[in-house]
Structure formats: structure tokens, C-alpha cells
C-alpha positions in Angstrom: 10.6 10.2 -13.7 9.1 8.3 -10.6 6.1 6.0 -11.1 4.1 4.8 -8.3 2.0 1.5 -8.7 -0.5 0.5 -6.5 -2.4 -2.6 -5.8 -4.5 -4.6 -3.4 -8.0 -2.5 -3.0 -11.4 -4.3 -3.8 -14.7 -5.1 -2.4 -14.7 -6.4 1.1 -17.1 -7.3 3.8 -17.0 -5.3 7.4 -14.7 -6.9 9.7 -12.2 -8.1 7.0 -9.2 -7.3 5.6 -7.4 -5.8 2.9 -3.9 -5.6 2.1 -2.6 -2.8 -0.5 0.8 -2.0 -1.8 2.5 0.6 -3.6 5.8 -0.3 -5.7 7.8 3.0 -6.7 10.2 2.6 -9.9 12.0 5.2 -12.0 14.9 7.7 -10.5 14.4 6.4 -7.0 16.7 8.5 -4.8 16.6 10.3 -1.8 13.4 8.9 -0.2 12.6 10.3 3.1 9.0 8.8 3.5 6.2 6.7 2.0 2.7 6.8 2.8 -1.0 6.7 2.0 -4.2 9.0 1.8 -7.6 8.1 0.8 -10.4 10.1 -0.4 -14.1 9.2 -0.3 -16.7 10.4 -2.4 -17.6 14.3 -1.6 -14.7 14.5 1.2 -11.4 15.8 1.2 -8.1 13.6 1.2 -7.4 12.8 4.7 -3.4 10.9 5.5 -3.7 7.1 6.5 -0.5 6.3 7.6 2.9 7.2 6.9 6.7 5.8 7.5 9.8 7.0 7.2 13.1 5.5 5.9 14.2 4.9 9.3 10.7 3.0 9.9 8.6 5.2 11.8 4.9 4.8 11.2 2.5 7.4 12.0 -1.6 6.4 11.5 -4.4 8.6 11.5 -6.5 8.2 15.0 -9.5 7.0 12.7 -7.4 3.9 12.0 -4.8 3.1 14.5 -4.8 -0.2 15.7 -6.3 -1.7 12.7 -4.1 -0.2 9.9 0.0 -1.3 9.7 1.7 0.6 7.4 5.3 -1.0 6.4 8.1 -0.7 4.0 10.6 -2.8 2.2 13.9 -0.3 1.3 15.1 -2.7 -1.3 11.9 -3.3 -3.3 10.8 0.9 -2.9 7.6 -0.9 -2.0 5.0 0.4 0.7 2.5 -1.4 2.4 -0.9 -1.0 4.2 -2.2 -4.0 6.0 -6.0 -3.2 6.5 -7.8 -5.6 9.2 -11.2 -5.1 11.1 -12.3 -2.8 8.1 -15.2 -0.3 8.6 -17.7 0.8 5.5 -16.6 4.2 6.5 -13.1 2.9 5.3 -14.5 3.0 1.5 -12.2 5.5 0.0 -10.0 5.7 -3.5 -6.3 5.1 -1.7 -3.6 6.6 -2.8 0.3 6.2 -2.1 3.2 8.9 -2.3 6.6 9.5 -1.7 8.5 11.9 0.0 12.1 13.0 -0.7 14.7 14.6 1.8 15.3 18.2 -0.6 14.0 19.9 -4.2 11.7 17.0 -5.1 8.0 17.3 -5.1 6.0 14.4 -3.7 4.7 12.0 -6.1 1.1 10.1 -6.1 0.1 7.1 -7.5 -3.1 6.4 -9.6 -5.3 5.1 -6.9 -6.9 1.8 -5.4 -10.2 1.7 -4.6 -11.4 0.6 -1.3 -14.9 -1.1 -0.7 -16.3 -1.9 2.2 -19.8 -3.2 1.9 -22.1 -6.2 2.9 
């Protein structure tokens, strides 16, 4: 059993910055990736970022250059540092993890994203 806890979302202002992560716990083994979607209201989930255990990130084009995804191998965790946030950021994000073979991916709950004056 794998459980994904996430943290960091909230209300923020346009412009600022947000920074979530996503601590994975349980029969951790075999990790090829960690990442994060997000889903706003009547849309589909679209993929954020992702990295892989040998630290390559890929970002969506909608936030490249504002989004830094990053991971630390000894703590499981996965970050997403969030600056020069747009309202069209607002979304429920959520983080998963990716394993090499015969796993299926796992989800956290969710973090909610605001981005609002």
C-alpha cells in the first residue's frame, strides 16, 4: 500500500507564488517518476510537470518557466515550486507516482489551487 500526501495549495493573489509538495509513504520501491496534474472545474486533467528518478523534469508549455518541479530520493517527496501564478492556474492538483514494471500509478487526494484577487 502506497499513500501519497499532498500539501501546499491555497488562496493566492496573481503574480505570487505557491509551493506544493507530495510525500509518498508505504511500499515505496521501484519509482521511475513523480509528477503532478491539475484539474479545474468542468475541464479535463491536463500533466503539470513531471521528473524522473534520474531528475529530468518535463513541464507543460502552459507553465514552463514559472513552474519547477523537483524531487528529494530520500524523503519520496515531490515538489512543485509555483511563481508568477495566473488565475487560469486555479485547479485541484494532484501528485502521482510512477513505477518501472507491474505497478499501477498511484494519486494523491488533491490540493487545491486558488488564484484570485
Amino acid at each position: 500500500q502506497v499513500q501519497l500526501v499532498e500539501s501546499g495549495g491555497g488562496l493566492v493573489q496573481p503574480g505570487g507564488s505557491l509551493r506544493l509538495s507530495c510525500a509518498a509513504s508505504g511500499s515505496i520501491f521501484g519509482i521511475y517518476g513523480m509528477g503532478w496534474y491539475r484539474q479545474a472545474p468542468g475541464k479535463a486533467r491536463e500533466l503539470v510537470a513531471t521528473i524522473t528518478t534520474s531528475g529530468s523534469p518535463q513541464y507543460a508549455d502552459s507553465v514552463s518557466g514559472r513552474f519547477t518541479i523537483s524531487r528529494d530520493g530520500v524523503k519520496n517527496t515531490v515538489y512543485l515550486q509555483m511563481n508568477s501564478l495566473k488565475p487560469e492556474d486555479t485547479a485541484v492538483y494532484y501528485c502521482y507516482v510512477d513505477y518501472y514494471v507491474g505497478r499501477a500509478r498511484n494519486w494523491g487526494q488533491g490540493t487545491q489551487v486558488t488564484v484570485s484577487s
